[in-house]
N, C-alpha and C positions, 0 to 999 in steps of 0.2 A: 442702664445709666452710663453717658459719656462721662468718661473721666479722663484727666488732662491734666500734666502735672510738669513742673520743673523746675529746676536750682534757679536760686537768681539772688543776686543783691538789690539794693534800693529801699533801703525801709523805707526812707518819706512815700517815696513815689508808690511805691505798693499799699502802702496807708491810705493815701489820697485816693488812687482807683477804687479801692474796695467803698470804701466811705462817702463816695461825690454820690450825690442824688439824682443820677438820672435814672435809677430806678424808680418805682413806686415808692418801695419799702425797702428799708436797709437795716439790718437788727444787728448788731454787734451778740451772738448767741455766747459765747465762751471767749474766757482768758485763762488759760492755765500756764503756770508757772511763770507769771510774770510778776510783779513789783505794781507796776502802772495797770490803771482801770480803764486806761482806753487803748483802740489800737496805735495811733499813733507812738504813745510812750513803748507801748509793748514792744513792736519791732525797732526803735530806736533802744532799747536793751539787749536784742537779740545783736546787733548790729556793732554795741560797744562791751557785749561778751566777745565775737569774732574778732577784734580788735587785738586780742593776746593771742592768735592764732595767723595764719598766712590763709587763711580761706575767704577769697571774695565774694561768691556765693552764698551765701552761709544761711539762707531761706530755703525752703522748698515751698512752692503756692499748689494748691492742687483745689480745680472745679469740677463740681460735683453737678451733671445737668441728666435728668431724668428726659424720656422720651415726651415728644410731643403730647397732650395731652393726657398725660399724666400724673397723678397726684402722688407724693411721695410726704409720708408723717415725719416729724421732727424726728422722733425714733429711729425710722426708717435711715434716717440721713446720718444720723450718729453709730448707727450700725455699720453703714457703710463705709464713714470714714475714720472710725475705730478698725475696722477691718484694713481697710491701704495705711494705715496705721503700722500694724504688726509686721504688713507684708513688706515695707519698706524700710524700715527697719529702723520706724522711729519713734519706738512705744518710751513714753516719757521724757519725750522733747517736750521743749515748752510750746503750745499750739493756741492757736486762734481759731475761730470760727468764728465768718459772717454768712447771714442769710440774706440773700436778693430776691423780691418776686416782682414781678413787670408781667403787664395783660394777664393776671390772675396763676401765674407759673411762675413756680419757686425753686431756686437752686441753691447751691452752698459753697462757698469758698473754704478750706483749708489752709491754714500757714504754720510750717514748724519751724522752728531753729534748730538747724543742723548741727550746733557747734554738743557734743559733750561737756558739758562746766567743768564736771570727773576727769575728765583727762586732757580736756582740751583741745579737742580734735576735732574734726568734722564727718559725721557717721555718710561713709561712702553708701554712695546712691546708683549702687550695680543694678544692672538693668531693668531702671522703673519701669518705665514705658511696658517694657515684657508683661513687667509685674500687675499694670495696671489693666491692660487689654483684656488680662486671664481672670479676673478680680471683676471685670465690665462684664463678660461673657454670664460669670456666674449669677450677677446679677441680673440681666436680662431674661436668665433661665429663670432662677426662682420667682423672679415676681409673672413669669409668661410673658415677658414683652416681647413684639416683634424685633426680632435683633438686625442691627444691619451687616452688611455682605463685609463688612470690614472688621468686623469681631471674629471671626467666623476663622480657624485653623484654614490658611491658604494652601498648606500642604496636602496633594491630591495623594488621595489613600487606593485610587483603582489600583489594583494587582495587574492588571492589563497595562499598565505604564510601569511598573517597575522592572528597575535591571535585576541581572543575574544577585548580585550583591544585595539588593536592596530586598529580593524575596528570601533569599536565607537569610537572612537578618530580620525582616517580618515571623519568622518559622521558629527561628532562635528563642527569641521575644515572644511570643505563644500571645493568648489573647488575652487580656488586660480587662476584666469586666467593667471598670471607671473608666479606661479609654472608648468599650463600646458602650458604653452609656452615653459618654458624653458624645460618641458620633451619630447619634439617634436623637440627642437633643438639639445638637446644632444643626440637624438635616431641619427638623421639624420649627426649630426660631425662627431659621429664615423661608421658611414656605408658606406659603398662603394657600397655594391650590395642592390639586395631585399630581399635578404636572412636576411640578417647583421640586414639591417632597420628592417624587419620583427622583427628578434628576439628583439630588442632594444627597441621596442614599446612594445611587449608582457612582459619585465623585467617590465618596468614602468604602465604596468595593462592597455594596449592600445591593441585591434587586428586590423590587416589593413585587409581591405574589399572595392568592389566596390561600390559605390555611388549609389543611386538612379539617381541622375544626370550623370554618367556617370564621376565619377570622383573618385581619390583615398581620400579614408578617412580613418579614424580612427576609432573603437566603444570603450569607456571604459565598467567598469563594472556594470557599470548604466545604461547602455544603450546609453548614449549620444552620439550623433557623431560631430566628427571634422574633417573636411577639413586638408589635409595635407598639401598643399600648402600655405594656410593662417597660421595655427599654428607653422610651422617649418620656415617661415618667408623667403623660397626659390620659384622661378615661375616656373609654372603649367609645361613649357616646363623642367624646370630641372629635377619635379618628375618625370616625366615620361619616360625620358630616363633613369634613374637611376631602379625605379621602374620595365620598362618592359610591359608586357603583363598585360591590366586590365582583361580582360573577364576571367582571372584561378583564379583573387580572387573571394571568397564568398560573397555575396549580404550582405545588411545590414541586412536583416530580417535571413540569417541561422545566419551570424554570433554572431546575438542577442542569437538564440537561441544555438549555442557553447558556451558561456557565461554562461548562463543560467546553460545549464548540467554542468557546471562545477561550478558555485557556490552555486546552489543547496544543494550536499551535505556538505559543508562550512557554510552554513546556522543550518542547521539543526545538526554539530557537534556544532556551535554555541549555537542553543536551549538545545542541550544536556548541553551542559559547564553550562547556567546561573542556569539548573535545579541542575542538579549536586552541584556548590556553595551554593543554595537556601537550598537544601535539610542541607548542612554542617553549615550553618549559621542557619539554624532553632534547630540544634541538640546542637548548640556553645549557641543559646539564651537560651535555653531552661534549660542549665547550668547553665548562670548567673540566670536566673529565681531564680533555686532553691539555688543558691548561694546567693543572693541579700536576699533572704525568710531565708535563717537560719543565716544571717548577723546580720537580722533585728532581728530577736526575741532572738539570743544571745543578743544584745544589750539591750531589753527589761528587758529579765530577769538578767542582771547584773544593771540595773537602778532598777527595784523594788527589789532585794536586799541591792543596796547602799541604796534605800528610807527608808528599814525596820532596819535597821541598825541604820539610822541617826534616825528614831523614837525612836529607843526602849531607844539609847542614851538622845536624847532631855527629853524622860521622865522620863528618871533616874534621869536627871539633876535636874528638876522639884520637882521631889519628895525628895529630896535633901534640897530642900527652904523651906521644912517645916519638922521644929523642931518638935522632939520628947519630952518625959517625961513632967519634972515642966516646962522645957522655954517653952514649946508647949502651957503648960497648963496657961503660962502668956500671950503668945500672942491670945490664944481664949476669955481670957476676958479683953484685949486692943485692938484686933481687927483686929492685922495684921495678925493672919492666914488668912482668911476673905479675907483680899488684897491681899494675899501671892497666894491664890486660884485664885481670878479673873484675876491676873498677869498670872497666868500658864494658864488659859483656854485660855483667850486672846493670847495670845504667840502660843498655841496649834492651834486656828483656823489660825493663820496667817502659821504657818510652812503647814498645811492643803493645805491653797491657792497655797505656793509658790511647794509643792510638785506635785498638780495637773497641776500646770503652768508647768512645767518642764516636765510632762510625756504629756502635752499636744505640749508644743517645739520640744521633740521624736517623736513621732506620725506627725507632721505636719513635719518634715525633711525629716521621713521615706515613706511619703507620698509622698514629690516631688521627693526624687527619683527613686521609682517605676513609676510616672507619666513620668521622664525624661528617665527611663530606657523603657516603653510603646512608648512613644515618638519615640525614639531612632530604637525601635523595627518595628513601623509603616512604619516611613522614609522607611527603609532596604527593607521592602516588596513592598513599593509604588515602590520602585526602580528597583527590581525585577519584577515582575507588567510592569513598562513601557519599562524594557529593553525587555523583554516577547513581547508585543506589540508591539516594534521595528522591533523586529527579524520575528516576523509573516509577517509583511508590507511588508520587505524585502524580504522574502521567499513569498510569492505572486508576490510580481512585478519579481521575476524571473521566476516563473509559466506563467507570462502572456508573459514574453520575451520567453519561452523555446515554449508554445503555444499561438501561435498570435489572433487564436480566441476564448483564455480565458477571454479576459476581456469582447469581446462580449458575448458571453453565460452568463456570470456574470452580464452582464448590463439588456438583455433581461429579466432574472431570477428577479430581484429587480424591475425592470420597471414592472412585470406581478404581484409582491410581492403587489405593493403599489396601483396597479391598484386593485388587489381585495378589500385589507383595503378599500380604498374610498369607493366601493361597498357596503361595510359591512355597512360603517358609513352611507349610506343612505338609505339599504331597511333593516340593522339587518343582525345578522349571517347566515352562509348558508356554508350548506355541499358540496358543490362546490369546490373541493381540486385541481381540474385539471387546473397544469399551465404549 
């Protein structure tokens, strides 16, 4: 079911459209929460409630058109638009419904008033259109309609187009059994033939293949498999006339191994990328290194010239407090030179303390941020390190999908590995290398 929606003012004019007869049929179905029994009055209420508000707008119309030959029940219709109802986020607006049917096809118009009466606002209308697309999709599914290419998630899901980022972040995000649901439902809305389905499943990072059981499935790029029948939510007899000949698809185990050559070198443009960055972010540290290194020791040597400064002054000062000539020669024998001297040494060792405190402040600043800049540095490679790790995994378990008896060979090899260790740990070493 297309649905089509948008804010708008106009109450006359939107009364008149809905209500002019060049339909067949025209049924004014519902008036809720209004005063007036016809449309007219209706939206002329909604129009001089927005009146005590600054919202021009103050309607939202939304048409309700089922597909081509299609019959949709009164119920049907009220369902649906009790449902863009909730999603929009206008449960207990005041609403209209009119019904149109022309050449025997019946559709439905919805109208609310945006305005809240309660607060007097006008209930924001964030991303309908989103809302309504997602809302058409689901309908299309449940009732099985062909769905068009325009409902249809335009976001291509092959793993063979995604960047470095975009697969660890697919990997992050792990699999979502309602996202692959719903990617087996929208491969199968819009296909008609095998061809269609085929290709629709391969956008979404799915190849079809025959079953072990004898039946059509799916393989992602993980290997997994899923049932078509079950995931797309249609019976065994639908796939199959739709589908066609099972025995011209490929078994589960090539198709793994189709897979495999193909993300193979994906992997390994992968390892290329994180090495690549590594190598740039080690040349960008290695920057700040020395950036941070001549930060710190300009800032050193502008503090022990502020210190030599502030000394040379302090003991000008000093030497300042003691009198020259005859008053010099009166205070050496009353005494206050004497005092005048142990005032300045005293003074002297405390500017000392607080000098050494302050270059020891420096140094303990300068310290945590090279500890934070090390830090900082460690993370970065740890990260690299496990993306490293990642991507090897990866690129193995597609080794073991491209050859089936890699992991055997690789189990036998570790199993003969750990059979000798044991050996060793009970009679001692031994030149015995043959495994």
């Amino acid at each position: 079911m297309i649905l089509v929606g948008n804010q708008r003012g106009g109450a006359k004019d939107l009364a008149l459209h809905l209500m002019k007869e060049e339909n067949d049929r025209v049924e004014l179905h519902e008036l809720r929460g209004f005063m007036s029994e016809n449309l007219m009055g209706a939206l002329n209420e909604a129009y001089a409630v927005s009146r005590g508000t600054k919202c021009k707008q103050f309607l939202y119309s939304l048409s309700f058109n089922p597909p081509p030959n299609e019959q949709v029940s009164i119920e049907g219709f009220e369902s649906a638009i009790d449902r863009a109802e909730e999603r929009l986020g206008l449960s207990g607006q005041s609403r209209a419904i009119v019904f149109h049917e022309k050449e025997g096809r019946r559709h439905a118009h919805a109208v609310w008033s945006r305005i809240d009466v309660e607060k007097m606002k006008a209930v924001q209308m964030s991303f309908d259109h989103k809302k309504l697309n997602a809302l058409a999709r689901e309908l299309f599914i449940e009732n099985g309609w062909k769905m068009p290419r325009g409902f249809v998630n335009s976001e291509e899901r092959d793993p063979r187009n995604f960047t470095l980022a975009e697969w660890q972040q697919a990997k992050r995000a792990g699999k979502d059994a309602k996202l692959v649901k719903a990617d087996f439902q929208d491969a199968w809305a819009i296909s008609d033939s095998k061809t269609a389905f085929t290709h629709a499943l391969q956008e979404r990072g799915y190849k079809l293949a025959r079953g072990d059981r004898r039946g059509f499935v799916a393989v992602d790029y993980q290997g997994e498999v899923y049932p078509v029948s079950r995931w797309a939510g249609v019976k065994t007899k639908e796939v199959q006339e739709r589908l066609g000949d099972l025995d011209k698809l490929p078994s589960v185990a090539n198709t793994k191994a189709w897979i495999a050559k193909e993300m193979l070198p994906k992997m390994k443009g992968f390892q290329n990328d994180v090495s690549t960055v590594q190598k740039e972010k080690d040349v960008q540290a290695e920057k700040e290194r020395q950036k941070l290194e001549t930060q710190q020791q300009t800032q050193k040597d502008l503090q022990a010239f502020a210190l030599k400064a502030r000394q040379q002054k302090e003991e000008q000062l000093r030497q300042e407090r003691i009198r020259r000539g005859l008053v010099g020669l009166v205070d050496r024998i009353t005494g206050k030179r004497k005092r005048t001297l142990q005032e300045n040494e005293q003074e002297k060792q405390q500017t000392l303390i607080r000098d050494k405190q302050e270059k020891a402040a420096l140094t303990t600043k300068q310290t945590s941020g090279r500890e934070r800049f090390l830090e900082t540095r460690k993370q970065q490679q740890q990260k690299y390190a496990q993306e490293k790790r990642e991507l090897q995994k990866d690129t193995q378990r597609f080794e073991s999908m491209e050859n089936p008896d890699f992991e055997d060979r690789k189990k036998d090899f570790l199993e003969k590995r750990r059979s000798r260790k044991q050996q060793e740990n009970i009679r001692g070493p031994t030149w015995d290398t043959d495994i």
